[in-house]
Structures are given as structure tokens and as C-alpha cells.
C-alpha positions in Angstrom: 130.3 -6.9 100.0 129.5 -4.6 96.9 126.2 -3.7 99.1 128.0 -2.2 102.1 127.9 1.2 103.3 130.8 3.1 104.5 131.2 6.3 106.8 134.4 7.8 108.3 133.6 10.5 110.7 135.2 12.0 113.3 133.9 10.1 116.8 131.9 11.8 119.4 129.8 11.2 122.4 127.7 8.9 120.4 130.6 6.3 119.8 131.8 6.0 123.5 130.2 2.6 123.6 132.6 1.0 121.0 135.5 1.9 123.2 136.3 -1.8 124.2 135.6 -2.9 121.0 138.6 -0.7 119.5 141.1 -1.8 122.0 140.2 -5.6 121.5 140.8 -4.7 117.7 144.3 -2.9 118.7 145.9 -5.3 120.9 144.4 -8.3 118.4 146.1 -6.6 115.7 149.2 -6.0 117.5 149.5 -9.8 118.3 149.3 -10.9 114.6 152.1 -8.4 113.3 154.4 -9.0 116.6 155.1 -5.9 117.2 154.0 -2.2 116.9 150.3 -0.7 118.6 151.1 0.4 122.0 147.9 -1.1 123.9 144.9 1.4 125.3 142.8 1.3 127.8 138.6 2.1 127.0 139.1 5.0 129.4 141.8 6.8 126.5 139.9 5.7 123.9 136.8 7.7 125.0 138.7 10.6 126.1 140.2 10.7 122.6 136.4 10.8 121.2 135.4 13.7 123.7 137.8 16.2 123.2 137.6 15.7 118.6 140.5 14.0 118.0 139.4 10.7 116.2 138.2 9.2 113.6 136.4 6.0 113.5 134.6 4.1 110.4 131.6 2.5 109.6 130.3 -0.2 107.3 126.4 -0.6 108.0 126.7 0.3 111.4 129.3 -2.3 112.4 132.6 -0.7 113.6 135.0 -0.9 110.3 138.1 1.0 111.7 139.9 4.1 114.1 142.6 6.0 114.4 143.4 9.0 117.0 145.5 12.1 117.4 147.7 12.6 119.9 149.8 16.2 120.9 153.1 16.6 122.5 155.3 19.6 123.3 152.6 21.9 123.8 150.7 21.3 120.1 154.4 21.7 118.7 154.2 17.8 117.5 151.3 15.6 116.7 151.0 12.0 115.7 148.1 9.6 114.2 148.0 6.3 116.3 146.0 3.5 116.4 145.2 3.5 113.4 143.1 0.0 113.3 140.5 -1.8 110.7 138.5 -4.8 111.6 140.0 -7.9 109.7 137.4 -8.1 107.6 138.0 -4.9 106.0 141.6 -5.2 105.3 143.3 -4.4 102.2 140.7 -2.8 101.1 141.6 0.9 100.9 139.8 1.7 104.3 143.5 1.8 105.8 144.2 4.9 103.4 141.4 6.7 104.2 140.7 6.4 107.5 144.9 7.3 107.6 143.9 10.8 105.6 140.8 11.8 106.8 142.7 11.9 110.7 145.6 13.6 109.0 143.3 16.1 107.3 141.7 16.7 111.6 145.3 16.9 112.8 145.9 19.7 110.4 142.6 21.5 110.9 143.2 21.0 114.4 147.1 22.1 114.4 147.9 23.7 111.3 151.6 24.5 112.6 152.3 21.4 114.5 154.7 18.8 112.8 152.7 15.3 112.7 155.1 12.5 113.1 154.7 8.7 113.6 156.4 5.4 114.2 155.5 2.2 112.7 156.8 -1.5 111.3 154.3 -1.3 108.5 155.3 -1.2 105.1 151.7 0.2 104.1 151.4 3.1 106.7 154.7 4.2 105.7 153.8 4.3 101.9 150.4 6.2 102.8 152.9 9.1 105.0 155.1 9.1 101.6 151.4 10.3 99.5 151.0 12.3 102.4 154.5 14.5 102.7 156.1 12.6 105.3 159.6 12.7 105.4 161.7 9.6 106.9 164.0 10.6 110.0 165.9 10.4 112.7 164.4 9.3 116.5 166.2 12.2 117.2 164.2 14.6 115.5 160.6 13.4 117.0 159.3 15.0 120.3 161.2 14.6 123.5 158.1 13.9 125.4 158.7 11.4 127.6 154.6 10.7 127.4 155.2 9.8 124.1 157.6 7.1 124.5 156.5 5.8 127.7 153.5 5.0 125.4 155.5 2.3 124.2 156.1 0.3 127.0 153.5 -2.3 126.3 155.0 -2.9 122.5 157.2 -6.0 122.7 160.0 -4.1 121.1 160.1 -1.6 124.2 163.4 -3.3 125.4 164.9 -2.8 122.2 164.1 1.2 122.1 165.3 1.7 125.6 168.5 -0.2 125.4 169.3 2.1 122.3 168.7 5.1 124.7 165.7 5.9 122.5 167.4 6.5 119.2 166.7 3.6 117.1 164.3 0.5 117.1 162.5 -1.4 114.7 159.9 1.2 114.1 160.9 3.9 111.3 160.5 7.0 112.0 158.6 9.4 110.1 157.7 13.4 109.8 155.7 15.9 108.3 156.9 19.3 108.9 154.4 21.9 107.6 157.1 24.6 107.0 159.4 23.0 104.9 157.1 20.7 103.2 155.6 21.8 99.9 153.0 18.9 99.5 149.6 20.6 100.1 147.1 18.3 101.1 143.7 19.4 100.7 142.3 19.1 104.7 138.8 20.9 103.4 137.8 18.1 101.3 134.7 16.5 102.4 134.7 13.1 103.9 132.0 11.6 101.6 135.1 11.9 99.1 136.7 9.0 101.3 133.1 7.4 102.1 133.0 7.1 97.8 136.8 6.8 97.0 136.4 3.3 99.6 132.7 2.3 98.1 134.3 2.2 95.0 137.5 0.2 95.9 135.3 -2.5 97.1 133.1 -2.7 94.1 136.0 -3.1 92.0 137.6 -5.5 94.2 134.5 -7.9 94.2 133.5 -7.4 90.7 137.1 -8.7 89.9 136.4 -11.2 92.1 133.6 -12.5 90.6 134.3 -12.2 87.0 132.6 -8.8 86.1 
């Protein structure tokens, strides 16, 4: 695995054609964890590529990972969801940098917006801690009801909805460009990622194997 080649990019017209794969990996990835990923159709998926706003990864051509960035409240809020990796490229840093390489587009893309998310995992939410995110209330996250109609095909929905949308099992979290004083650096190249996950996997195997 030392020998494989990684690429995180943003997705284009070129990638439309991995579209199903992504939402297999999505709603296979929701099933293992029990809860979380709100399932997508192809059709969203592609749409998200055609208008800039995702990134998907690589390892020697074979679809590694995505993630996507999604606006509400005019550009006032934005959140990074979806964020998938195949299984065969778990826990092995691609998570994290696929995770700030679409936070770096969502701030090139809406420098003022505050990018918020929702999740069960202990790992996204310690990547949004290195990031600046803040934990918070429900109540401070858009009011779009787009948002959280999104989350209808989560098996938790029942639980949001009968807590009038304040609470679930989802923690809530926020990063609010004018009060935070974190700078993250969203000029950095993305061969910076592409190296920063080459090396992770050589380390990882070389351990492995006694090096």
C-alpha cells in the first residue's frame, strides 16, 4: 500500500461517472455506524460536482473518498457533508484531509458564511476541534428547513423531530468566522494533503511490517 498514489481535488465534469459509486459508499457507510449520513441520490451528487463544491479523492485512479458543500440561508451558513472514504482507506489520515481540503473550498467559496455540521463521530468532531469549530446548540445552526428535511432518511430522524428539532444524537458543531481566531490557511496547495496522506501510509505500513 506504500506504492499508492493519492490525489484530492475538487470534482468536476470529469467525475460525474462515479456518482453512484459515492452514494453506494454513503448509504454502506451509514449502515455500519447505525446512524448519521442522510442518503443521496446520483442526481445531487453530480450537481454538487457541476457547480465546485466537492471534493473527491483518488488512490491510483480508484475512488478513495468525497465530501460536499452545502449552503443555507442565502450563503449565510454552510456545512461539509458526506464526507465518505472507501473501507479500504480508513483510518488512514484520508478522513482529515479530505475533511480540510472541503473546508479550505467552503472558505474560498464563502469567506463570511459560518460552516456548521452535525455528526455521531467521535473523529469528525475532533478534526472540527483542529479546525475552529465550536460545539453548540441545535438552536444556533440554520433554520432552513432544507437542511433538516435532509435528514429524513437518517434512522434517528424520529428522534430530531420529536425533540422539535433541538436535540438528537448528532452533536452539533460551528465555525463562525467572526469570532473565531483560528486562521486556517485555505491557500495552501492540495499536494500538501496528497504528501501529508502519502506519508501517513508509509509510516503505517512500514510499522507494519517491521521497518
Amino acid at each position: 500500500m506504500d506504492t499508492m498514489n493519492f490525489k484530492i481535488i475538487e470534482a468536476n465534469v470529469s467525475h460525474l461517472g462515479f456518482a453512484e459509486e459515492i452514494c453506494f459508499l454513503m448509504e454502506e457507510s451509514a449502515k455500519v455506524r447505525g446512524t448519521g449520513i442522510a442518503k443521496r441520490e446520483p442526481e445531487y451528487v453530480r450537481g454538487k460536482m457541476l457547480e465546485g463544491k466537492a471534493i473527491i479523492a483518488f488512490s491510483d485512479g480508484k475512488l478513495a473518498g468525497f465530501c460536499y458543500i452545502e449552503s443555507w440561508g442565502h450563503g449565510k451558513f454552510v456545512a461539509n457533508s458526506g464526507l465518505i472514504v472507501a473501507p479500504e482507506f480508513r483510518k488512514s489520515g484520508m478522513a482529515r484531509a479530505i475533511k480540510k481540503t472541503t473546508f479550505a473550498l467552503s472558505r474560498k467559496r464563502f469567506p463570511e458564511a459560518k460552516i456548521f455540521g452535525i455528526t455521531t463521530s467521535l473523529a469528525v468532531m475532533k478534526i472540527n476541534s483542529e479546525l475552529g469549530y465550536k460545539p453548540v446548540t441545535f438552536s444556533e445552526l440554520t433554520d432552513d428547513d432544507q437542511f433538516w428535511k435532509g435528514c429524513q432518511s437518517c434512522v434517528n430522524y424520529d428522534i430530531l423531530m420529536r425533540n422539535n428539532r433541538h436535540m438528537c444524537l448528532c452533536t452539533a458543531m460551528l465555525y463562525d468566522p467572526n469570532k473565531n481566531d483560528k486562521k486556517f490557511d485555505f491557500n495552501k496547495k492540495y499536494n500538501v494533503l496528497e504528501r501529508f496522506i502519502q506519508f501517513t501510509h508509509r509510516f503505517t505500513n512500514n510499522k507494519k511490517n517491521g521497518k
